[in-house]
N, C-alpha and C positions, 0 to 999 in steps of 0.2 A: 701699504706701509703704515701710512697714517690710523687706520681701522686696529693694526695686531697691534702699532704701539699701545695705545688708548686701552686696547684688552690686557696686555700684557705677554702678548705671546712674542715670539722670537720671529724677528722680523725675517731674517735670514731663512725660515722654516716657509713662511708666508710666502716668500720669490717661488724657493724651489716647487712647492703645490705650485705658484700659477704656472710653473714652466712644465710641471708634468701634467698638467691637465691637458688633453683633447681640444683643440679649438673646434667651435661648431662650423661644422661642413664637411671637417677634417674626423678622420681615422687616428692621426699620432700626435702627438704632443708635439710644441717646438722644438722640445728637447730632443725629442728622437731624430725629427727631421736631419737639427743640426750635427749632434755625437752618433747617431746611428744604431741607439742603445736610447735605454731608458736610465735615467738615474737612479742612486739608492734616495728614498726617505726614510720616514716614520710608520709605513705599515711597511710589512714583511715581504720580501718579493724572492723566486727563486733566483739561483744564481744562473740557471740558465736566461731566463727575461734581462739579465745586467748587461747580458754580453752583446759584442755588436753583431746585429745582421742586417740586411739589404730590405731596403724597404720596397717595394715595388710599385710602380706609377706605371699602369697603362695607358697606353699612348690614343687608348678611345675614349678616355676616361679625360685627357687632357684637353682631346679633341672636342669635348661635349662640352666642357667647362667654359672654353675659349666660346663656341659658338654661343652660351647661352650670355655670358657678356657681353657678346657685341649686339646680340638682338635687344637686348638690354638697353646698353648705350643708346645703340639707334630710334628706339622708341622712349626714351625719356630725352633725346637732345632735342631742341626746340629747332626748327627749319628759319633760314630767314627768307627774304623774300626777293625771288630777284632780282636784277637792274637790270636796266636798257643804256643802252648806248644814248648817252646825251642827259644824264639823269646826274642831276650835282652833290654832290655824298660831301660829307668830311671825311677824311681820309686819316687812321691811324698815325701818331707820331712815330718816326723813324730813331734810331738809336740814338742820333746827337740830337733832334732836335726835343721841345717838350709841349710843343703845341699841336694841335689838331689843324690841321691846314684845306682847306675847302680845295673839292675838284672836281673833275668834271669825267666822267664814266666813255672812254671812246670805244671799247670793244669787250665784248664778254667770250672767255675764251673757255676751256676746258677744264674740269672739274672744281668748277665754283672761282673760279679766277678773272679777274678785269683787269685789264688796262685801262690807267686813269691817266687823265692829265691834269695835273695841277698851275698851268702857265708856264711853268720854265724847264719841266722835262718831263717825259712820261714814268710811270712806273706800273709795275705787273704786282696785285695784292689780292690774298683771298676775300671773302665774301667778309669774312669775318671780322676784318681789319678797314671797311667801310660800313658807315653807317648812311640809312638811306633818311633826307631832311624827310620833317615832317607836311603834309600836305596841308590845305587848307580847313579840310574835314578832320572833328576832330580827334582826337587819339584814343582816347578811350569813348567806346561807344555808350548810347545815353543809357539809361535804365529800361530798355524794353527788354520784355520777357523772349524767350527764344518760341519760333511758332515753328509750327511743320516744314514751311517752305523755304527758309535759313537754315542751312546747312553748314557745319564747318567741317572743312578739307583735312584739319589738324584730327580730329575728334575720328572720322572716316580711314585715315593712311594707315597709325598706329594703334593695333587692335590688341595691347600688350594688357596682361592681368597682371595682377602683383600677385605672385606666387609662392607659397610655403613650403612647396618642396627644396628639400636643399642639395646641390650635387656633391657628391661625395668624390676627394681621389680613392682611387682603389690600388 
């Protein structure tokens, strides 16, 4: 908007290119996606390409999109690191309250889940919503160079490349 004002061009001219242009990854424009058709502009299009027809999404094409996401996700979320039963976390604030409240870890249950006790009732919270204190050793490790025989777990698990290819719907 800003850039056509400045040149002079017709800002209204400028929306419609960004809406008929192709996003990268994608086969059809927004526009299509939404009207089902292509809009008119300023080059010449036939009047067959105006009209609406059915776009098609195969559903292996969705299938691969969806998988390549989640492997995704899964190899760039950071792991945190377990608890044990007896291990004193602070504990996420709850909806009324706004402070962080200290507690104490009694059971670790199934899919990243603990029951804490905080002193005056138990509650059930994912991993994510405890933080584990810090120990005496300290937090960030000193400046030694990485040798053969240090190894990291993180660096070994997710073996993901950053990759250029792009998946297409079809």
């Amino acid at each position: 908007m800003i850039k056509s004002y400045k040149s002079g061009d017709d800002p209204c001219l400028a929306i419609l290119n960004l809406r008929n242009t192709p996003n990268e990854g994608m086969v059809t424009s927004p526009v299509q996606r939404l009207m089902g058709r292509r809009t008119q502009s300023v080059l010449p299009a036939t009047p067959a390409v105006l009209k609406p027809s059915k776009i098609p999404v195969s559903e292996h094409s969705k299938l691969q999109w969806k998988r390549h996401q989640s492997a995704q996700h899964l190899c760039t979320r950071s792991q945190l690191p377990p608890l044990k039963p007896g291990d004193h976390v602070p504990m996420e604030p709850t909806d009324s309250r706004k402070e962080w409240r200290p507690a104490t870890v009694t059971k670790a249950l199934p899919y990243n889940n603990y029951e804490v006790w905080d002193g005056y009732r138990s509650f059930i919270r994912a991993r994510r919503f405890l933080r584990k204190k810090p120990s005496s050793e300290p937090a960030v490790p000193t400046n030694n160079h990485h040798t053969s025989s240090s190894s990291s777990t993180e660096d070994s698990a997710c073996k993901c490349q950053p990759t250029s290819r792009v998946l297409r719907w079809n």
